[in-house]
N, C-alpha and C positions, 0 to 999 in steps of 0.2 A: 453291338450292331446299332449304328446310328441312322436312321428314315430320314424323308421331310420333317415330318412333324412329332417322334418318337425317339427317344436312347434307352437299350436294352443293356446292361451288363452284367456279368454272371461275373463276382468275385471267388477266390479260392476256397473261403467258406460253401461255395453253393449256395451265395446269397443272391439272387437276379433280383436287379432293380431297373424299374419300368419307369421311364419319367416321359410326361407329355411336354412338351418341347415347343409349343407357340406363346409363348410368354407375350408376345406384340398384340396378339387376342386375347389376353387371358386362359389362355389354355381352351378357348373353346373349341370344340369338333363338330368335324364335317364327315363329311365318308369317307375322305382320305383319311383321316385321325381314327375315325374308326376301324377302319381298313388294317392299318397299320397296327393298333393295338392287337388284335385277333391273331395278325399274325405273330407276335411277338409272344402272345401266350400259347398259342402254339411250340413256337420253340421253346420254350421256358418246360412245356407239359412235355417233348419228347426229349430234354437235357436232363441227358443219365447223371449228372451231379449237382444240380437244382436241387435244393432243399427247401427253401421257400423263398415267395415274392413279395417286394414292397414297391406298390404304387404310391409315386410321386408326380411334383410338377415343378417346373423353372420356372422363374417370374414372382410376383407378388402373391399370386393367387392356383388355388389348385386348380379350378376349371368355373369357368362363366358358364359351362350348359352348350347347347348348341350353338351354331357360330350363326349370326343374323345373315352372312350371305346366302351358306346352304339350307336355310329355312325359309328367306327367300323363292330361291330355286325351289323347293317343295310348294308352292302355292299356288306354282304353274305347272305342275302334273296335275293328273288325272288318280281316281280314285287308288288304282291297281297299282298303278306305281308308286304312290305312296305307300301302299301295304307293304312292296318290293322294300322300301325304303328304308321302311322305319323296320324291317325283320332284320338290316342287318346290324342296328343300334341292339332288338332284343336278342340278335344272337351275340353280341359281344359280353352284354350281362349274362346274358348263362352259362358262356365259355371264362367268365374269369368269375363266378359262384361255382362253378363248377370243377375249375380247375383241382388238378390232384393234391397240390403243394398249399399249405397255410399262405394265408394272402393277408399282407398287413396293409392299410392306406396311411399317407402320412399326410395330413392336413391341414395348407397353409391358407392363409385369406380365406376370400372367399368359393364356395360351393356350389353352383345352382345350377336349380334341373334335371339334366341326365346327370350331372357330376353327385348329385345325392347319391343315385342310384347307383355308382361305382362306389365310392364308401360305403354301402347298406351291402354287397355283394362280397368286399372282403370278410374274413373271419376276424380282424379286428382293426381299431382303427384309432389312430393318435391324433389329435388336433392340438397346434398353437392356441392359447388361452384367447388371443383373436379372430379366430375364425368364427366364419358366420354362414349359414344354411340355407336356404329358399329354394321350396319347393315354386316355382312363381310361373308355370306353365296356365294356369287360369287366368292372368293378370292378362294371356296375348291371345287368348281366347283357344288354346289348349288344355290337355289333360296330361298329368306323368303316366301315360299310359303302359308305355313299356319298362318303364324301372318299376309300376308301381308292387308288384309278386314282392320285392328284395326292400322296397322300402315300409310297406304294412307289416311286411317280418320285421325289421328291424324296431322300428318307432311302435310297433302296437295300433289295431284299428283305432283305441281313441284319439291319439297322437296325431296320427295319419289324416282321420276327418278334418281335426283342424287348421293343422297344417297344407295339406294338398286344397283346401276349401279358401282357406285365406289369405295363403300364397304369403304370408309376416313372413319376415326374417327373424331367424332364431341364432341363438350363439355356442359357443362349445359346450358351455355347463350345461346348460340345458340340452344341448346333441350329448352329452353323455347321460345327464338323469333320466331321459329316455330310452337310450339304450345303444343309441348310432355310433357314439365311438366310446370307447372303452377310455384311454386316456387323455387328459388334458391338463399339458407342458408349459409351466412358463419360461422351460429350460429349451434349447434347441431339441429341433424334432428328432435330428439323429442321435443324441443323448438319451432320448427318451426311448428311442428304437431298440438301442443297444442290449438292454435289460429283455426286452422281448425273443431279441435274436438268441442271446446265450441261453435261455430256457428252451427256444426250439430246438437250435442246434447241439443241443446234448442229448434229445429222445431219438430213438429208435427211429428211421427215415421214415424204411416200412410201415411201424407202427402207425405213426402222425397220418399217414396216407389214408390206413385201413379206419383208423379211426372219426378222420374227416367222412370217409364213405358211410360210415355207420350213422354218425350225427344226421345227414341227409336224409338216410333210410329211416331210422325211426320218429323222426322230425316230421315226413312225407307221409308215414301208412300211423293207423289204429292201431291202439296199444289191444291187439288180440293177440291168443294162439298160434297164429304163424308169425308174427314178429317174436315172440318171444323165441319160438322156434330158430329163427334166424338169428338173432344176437347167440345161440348158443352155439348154432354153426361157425358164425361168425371167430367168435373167442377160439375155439379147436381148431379153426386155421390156423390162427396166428399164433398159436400153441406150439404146432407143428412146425412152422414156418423156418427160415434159416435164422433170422433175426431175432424170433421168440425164443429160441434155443438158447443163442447165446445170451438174451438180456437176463433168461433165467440163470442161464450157467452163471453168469458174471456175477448176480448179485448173489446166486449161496456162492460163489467163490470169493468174495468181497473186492473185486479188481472191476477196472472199466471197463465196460464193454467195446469188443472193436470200433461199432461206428464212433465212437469219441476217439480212441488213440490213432485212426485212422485220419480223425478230421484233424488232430496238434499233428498229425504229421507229412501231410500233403495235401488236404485239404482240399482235393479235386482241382478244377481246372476253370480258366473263365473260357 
């Protein structure tokens, strides 16, 4: 599915890749861009052969942040429509943290702004050994208001103060020794992908799912009594489950479980 400003594909693996598509702005968004993302993870969230997502971008650069004309156009509303405005920037971040399937970010150039905020929202996230970061909403007399939930997770309050405070540009080692993206390639991004994908794509669909929903949960509530309660509920689900059955039969049986000989053998559909 290719938008204005979006390309969505779903390979035979059940790999969907998301790419922002204004490479002429630097990948930046407006409400059309965001518009369009939402729905695309949409479809990706209700694609019965999705196994997981990798956000990308065309062009030199993953994302400039917001686009200067539609932040513009915000200067001339009113208080209430801006609230309207920027809810539907923070619901695109909670629908793609949220999303059911592993989300990987692949990141080229540069980052800034809300584009932090889409890399801090994946579950993980590869960076070119040249990429570069900025939080730099203070510098125009803003705040990362709505990515900020997904990026004080990510970077840690200390991190965070300094950065959202001082709005420096930061680069991949340092976005990974704090914790924003997990790799950094001096090899092509998709080389670096590849290794990621073949460990997704060999675990249990279900599992990956259930277990992404567990992380949230116990990540979101106090290590009390009824969380422990829940993790046990939790596990005797997927005990019982069609999936947990077989990955158990599979492994005292010593053979692959179906969803692998299913995936070498048709491997679903784009």
């Amino acid at each position: 599915m290719s938008t204005e400003y979006t390309q969505l594909v779903i390979d035979e693996r059940g790999v969907a890749t998301l790419t922002m598509n204004r490479p002429d702005v630097h990948n930046a968004f407006d409400d059309v861009m965001i518009a369009e993302l939402r729905q695309a993870l949409q479809q990706v969230a209700e694609h019965n052969d999705a196994r997981v997502l990798v956000l990308r971008a065309n062009g030199k650069n993953f994302s400039a942040g917001a686009d200067l004309n539609w932040m513009r156009s915000m200067a001339t509303k009113n208080y209430q429509e801006n609230v309207e405005d920027a809810g539907h920037l923070g619901a695109l971040m909670w629908e793609l943290d949220q999303l059911p399937l592993p989300t990987i970010a692949l990141v080229n150039g540069a980052a800034f702004g809300g584009a932090v905020g889409l890399v801090a929202c994946c579950d993980m996230a590869i960076a070119d050994e040249r990429a570069s970061f900025c939080l730099s909403e203070v510098k125009i007399g803003l705040i990362p208001a709505v990515i900020s939930p997904y990026v004080v997770r990510a970077l840690g309050e200390p991190a965070a103060r300094r950065y959202m405070l001082t709005a420096e540009r930061f680069f991949a080692m340092e976005a990974q020794r704090l914790g924003l993206v997990d790799i950094v390639t001096t090899d092509s991004l998709d080389e670096a992908l590849e290794p990621l994908l073949t460990a997704l794509l060999a675990n249990s669909p279900a599992a990956v799912q259930a277990c992404k929903r567990l992380i949230h949960h116990v990540s979101n509530h106090p290590l009390d009594p009824e969380v422990v309660a829940e993790t046990a509920r939790r596990i005797a689900a997927i005990r019982v489950s069609a999936e947990g059955q077989e990955g158990l039969s599979s492994f005292l049986e010593k053979r692959a479980p179906a969803w692998q000989q299913s995936n070498k053998k048709d491997g679903g559909h784009a």
